[in-house]
C-alpha positions as CSV (number, residue, x, y, z in Angstrom):
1,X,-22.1,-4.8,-34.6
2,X,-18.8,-3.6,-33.2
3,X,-18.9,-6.2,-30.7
4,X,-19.5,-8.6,-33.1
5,X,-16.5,-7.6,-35.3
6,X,-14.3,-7.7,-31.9
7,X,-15.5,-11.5,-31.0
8,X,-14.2,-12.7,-34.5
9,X,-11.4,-11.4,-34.3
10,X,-10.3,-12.3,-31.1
11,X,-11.5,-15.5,-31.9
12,X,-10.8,-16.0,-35.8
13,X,-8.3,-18.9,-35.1
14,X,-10.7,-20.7,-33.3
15,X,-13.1,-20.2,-36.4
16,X,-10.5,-20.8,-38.9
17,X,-9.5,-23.9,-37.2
18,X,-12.9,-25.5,-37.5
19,X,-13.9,-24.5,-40.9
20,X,-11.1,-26.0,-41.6
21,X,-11.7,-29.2,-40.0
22,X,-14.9,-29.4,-41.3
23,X,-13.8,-29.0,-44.7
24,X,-11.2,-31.7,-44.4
25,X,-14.0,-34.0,-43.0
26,X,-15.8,-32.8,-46.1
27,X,-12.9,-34.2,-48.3
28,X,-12.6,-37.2,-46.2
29,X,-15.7,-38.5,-47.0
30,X,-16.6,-36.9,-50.6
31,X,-13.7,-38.5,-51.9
32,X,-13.4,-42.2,-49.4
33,X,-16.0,-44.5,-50.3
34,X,-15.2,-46.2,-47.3
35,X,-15.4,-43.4,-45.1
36,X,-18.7,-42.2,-46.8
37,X,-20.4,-45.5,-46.2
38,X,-19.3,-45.6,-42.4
39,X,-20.9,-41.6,-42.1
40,X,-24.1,-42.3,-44.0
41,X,-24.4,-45.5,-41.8
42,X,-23.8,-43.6,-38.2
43,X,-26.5,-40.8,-39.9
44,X,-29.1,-43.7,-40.6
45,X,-28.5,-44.9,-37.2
46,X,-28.9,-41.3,-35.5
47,X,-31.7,-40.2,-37.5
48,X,-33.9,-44.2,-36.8
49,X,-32.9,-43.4,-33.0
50,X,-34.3,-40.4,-33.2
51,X,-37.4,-40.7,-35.4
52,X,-37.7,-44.0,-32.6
53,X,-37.2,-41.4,-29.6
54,X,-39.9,-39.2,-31.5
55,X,-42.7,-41.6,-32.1
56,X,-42.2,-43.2,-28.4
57,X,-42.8,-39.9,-26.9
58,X,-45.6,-39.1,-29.1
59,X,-47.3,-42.4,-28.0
60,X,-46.5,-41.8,-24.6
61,X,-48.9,-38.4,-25.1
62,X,-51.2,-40.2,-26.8
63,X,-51.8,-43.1,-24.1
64,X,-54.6,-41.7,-22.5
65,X,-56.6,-40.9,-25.9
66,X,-56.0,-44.4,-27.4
67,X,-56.7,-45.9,-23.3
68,X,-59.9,-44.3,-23.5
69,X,-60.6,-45.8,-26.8
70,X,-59.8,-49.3,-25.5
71,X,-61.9,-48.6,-22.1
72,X,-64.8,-47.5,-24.4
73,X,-64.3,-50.6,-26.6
74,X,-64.5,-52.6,-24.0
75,X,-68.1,-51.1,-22.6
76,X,-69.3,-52.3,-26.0
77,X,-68.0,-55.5,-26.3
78,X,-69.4,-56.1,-22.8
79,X,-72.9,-54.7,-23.9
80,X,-72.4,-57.0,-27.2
81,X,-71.8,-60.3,-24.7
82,X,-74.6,-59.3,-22.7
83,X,-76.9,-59.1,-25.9
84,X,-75.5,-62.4,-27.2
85,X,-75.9,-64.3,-23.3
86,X,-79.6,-63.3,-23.3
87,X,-80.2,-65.0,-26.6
88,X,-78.4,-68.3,-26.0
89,X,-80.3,-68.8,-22.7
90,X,-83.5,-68.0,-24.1
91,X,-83.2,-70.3,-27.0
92,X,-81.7,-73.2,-25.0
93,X,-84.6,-73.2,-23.1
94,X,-86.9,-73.0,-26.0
95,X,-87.9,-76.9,-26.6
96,X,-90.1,-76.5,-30.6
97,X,-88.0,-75.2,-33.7
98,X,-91.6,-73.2,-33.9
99,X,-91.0,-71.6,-30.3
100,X,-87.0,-70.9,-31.4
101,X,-88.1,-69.1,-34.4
102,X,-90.7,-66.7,-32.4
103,X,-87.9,-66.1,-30.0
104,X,-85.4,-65.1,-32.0
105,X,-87.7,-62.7,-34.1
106,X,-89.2,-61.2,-30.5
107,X,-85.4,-60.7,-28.8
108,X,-84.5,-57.0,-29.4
109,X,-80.9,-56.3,-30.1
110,X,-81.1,-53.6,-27.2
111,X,-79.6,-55.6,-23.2
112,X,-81.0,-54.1,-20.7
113,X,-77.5,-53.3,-19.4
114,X,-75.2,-50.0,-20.7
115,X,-71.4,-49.2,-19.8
116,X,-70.2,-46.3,-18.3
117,X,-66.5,-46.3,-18.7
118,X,-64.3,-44.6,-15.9
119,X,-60.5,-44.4,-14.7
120,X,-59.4,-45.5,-11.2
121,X,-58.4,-42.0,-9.4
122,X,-57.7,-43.8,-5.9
123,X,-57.6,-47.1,-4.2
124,X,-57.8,-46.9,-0.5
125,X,-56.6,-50.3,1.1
126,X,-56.9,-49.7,4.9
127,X,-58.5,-53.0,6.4
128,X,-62.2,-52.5,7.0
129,X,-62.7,-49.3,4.9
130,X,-61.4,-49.5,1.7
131,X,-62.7,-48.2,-1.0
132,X,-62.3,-46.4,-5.1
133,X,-62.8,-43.8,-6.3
134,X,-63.6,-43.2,-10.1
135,X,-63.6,-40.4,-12.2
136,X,-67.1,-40.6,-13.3
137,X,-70.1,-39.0,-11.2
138,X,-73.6,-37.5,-12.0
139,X,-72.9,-35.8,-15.1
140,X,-71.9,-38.9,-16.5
141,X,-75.0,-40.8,-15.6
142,X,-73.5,-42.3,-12.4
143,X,-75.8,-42.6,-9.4
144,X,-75.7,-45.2,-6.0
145,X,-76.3,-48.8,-6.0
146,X,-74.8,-49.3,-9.7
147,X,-72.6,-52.1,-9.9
148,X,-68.5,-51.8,-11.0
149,X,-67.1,-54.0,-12.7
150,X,-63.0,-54.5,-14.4
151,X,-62.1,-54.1,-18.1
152,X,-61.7,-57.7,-18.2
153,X,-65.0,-58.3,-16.4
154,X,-64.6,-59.2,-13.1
155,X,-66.9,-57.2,-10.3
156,X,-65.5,-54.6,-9.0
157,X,-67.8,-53.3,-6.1
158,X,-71.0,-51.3,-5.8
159,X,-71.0,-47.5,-6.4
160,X,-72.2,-46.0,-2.7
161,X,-71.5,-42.0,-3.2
162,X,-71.9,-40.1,-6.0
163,X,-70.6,-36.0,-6.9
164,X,-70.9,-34.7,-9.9
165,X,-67.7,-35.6,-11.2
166,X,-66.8,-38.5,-9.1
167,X,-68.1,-41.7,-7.0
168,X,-67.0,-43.8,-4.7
169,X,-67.2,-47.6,-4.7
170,X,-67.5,-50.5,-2.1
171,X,-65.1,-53.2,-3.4
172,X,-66.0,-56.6,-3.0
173,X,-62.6,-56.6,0.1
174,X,-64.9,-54.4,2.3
175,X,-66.7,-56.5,4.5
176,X,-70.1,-54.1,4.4
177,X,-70.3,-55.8,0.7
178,X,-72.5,-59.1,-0.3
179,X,-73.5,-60.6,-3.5
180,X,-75.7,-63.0,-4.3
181,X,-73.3,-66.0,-6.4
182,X,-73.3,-69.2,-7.5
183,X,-71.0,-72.0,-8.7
184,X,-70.9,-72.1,-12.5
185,X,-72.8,-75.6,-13.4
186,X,-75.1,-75.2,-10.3
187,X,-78.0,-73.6,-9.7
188,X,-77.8,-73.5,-5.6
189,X,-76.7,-70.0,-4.3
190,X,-74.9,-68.5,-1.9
191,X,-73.7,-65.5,-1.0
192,X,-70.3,-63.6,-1.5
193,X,-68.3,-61.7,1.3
194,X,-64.8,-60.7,2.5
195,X,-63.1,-62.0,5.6
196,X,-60.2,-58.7,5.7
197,X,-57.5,-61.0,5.1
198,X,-56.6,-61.1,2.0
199,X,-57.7,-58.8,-1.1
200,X,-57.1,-61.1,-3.9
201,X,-59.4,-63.6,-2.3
202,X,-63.0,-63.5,-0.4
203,X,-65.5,-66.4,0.3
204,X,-68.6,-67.9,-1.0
205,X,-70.7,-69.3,1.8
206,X,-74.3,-70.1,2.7
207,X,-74.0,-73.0,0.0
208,X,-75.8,-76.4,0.7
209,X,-73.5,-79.2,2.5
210,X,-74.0,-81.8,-0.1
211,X,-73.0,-79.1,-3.3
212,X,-70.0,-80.2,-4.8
213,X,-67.0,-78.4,-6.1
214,X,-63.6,-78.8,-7.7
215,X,-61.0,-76.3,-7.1
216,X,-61.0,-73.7,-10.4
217,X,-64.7,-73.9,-10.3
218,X,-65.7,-70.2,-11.8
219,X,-68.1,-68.2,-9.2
220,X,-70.8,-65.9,-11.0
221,X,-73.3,-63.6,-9.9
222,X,-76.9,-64.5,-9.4
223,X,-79.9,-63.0,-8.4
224,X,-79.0,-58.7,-8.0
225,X,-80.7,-55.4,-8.9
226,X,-77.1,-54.4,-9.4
227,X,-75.2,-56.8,-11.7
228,X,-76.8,-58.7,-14.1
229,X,-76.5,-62.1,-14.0
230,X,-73.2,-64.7,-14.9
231,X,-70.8,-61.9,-13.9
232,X,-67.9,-63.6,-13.1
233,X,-66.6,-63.0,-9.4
234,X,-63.8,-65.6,-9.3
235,X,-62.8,-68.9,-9.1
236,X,-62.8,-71.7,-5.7
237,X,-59.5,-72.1,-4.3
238,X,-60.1,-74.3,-1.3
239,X,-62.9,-75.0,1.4
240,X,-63.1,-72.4,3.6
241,X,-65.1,-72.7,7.8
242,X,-68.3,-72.2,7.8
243,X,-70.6,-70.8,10.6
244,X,-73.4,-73.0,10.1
245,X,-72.5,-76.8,9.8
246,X,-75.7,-77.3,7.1
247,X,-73.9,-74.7,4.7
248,X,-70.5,-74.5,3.1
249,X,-68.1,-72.2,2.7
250,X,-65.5,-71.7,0.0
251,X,-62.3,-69.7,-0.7
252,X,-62.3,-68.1,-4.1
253,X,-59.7,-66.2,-5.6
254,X,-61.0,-62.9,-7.2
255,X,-61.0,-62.2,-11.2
256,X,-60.2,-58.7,-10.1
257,X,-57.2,-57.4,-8.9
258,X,-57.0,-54.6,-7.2
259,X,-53.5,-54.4,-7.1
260,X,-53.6,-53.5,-10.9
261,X,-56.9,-51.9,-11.3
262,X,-56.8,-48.6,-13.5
263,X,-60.3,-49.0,-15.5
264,X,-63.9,-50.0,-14.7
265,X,-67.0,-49.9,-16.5
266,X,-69.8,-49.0,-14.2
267,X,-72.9,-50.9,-15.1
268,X,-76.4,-48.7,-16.1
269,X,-79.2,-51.2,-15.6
270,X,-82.4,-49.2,-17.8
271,X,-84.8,-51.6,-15.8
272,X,-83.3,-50.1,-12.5
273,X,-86.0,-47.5,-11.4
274,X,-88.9,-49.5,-13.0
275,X,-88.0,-52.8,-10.7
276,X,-87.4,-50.3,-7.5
277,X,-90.2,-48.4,-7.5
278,X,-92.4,-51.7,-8.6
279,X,-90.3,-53.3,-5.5
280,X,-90.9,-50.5,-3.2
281,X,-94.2,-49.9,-3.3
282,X,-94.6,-53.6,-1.9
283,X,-93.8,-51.9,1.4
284,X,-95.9,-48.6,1.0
């Protein structure tokens, strides 16, 4: 307490000094309407800035909660289109109202497809190996050969390792991957793989000579185990060299890039194990 009693004393003209000028500043702006206005208009401005500064930092905290939510949305609405894709092809095949009507009752709401949403924890670029890992593994439901695809719906790759808290994907720029594809309005197929050029683009060959295309044509999937069908890969950007001069080859430009990828949704077929082991015991 003595110390105390020493510092303001030595100090007490300091203190008196600026209780004096903040009583004058007191004065100045209890008794100015001019001056009040410009120090209630500098507080409103501080305090915005800082409630601003608050709630940005606050969202920057929550940005992982609220990209979950969006990454989890997005499994769904996937799921939904799924559901809704199934329908439409079904009843555009359907040729009788009567046939339409037994259809629609028959079609369960239920797609044979499920979502598994996962971050991006690394991207390895390094010619012939590349590969992702995900923060999803076996606890999560994740297991080989399930197919990846991008929040906007683009494949990904093919999961090819699994631990219990991660996996490890092929992307579609590894050339160990292939994928059965097709040209939007065509029902010949070909195949998808990566020439370790370029990993915004890879190429669609094995296509008849005669099939025709226009450049922006949308490549889907096909016939897989692993994705289901009308998955978009990506979209022809010139005509590539084939191998084979009965078959052509075509450039596409991938839906997914890699450059930017920070969510996937790894696909759960429910029909997986029933096809394989139906499939497998073909060989047994």
């Amino acid at each position: 307490m003595r110390n105390l009693f020493n510092f303001i004393i030595r100090n007490s003209h300091w203190l008196l000094a600026v209780l004096l000028v903040a009583f004058s500043f007191y004065l100045v702006f209890t008794y100015n309407p001019y001056q009040r206005s410009v120090y209630l208009t500098s507080a409103n401005n501080v305090t915005g800035w800082f409630y601003s500064l608050s709630k940005d930092v606050a969202s920057f905290f929550h940005l992982k909660k609220n990209n979950q939510f969006l990454l989890e949305r997005s499994a769904e609405l996937e799921r939904e289109i799924l559901v809704l894709n199934e329908r439409i092809a079904i009843l555009t095949a359907a040729d009788s109202a009567e046939v339409k009507a037994f259809v629609n009752d028959s079609i369960s709401s239920h797609s044979q497809f499920d979502f598994i949403p996962a971050e991006v924890v690394n991207l390895s670029f390094s010619g012939a190996n590349n590969f992702i890992t995900i923060n999803k593994g076996s606890r999560q439901g994740v297991r080989p050969d399930m197919g990846v695809i991008s929040a906007n719906g683009g494949v990904v790759g093919v999961v090819v390792s699994v631990a219990s808290r991660f996996s490890v994907v092929i992307p579609v720029i590894n050339p160990k991957f292939r994928l059965s594809a097709k040209l939007k309005n065509s029902e010949n197929y070909g195949s998808i793989s990566w020439d370790g050029t370029n990993i915004r683009d890879a190429q669609l060959q094995e296509l008849p000579k005669h099939e025709a295309f226009h450049k922006g044509d949308t490549v889907l999937t096909s016939f897989s185990r692993i994705f289901p069908k009308n998955v978009i890969i990506g979209f022809v950007d010139s005509e590539g060299r084939s191998k084979d001069d009965n078959f052509n080859t075509f450039n596409i430009q991938l839906a997914t890039n890699f450059y930017r990828l920070q969510n996937v949704l790894v696909i759960n077929d429910t029909y997986y194990e029933e096809q394989k082991q139906l499939e497998d015991s073909m060989w047994q």
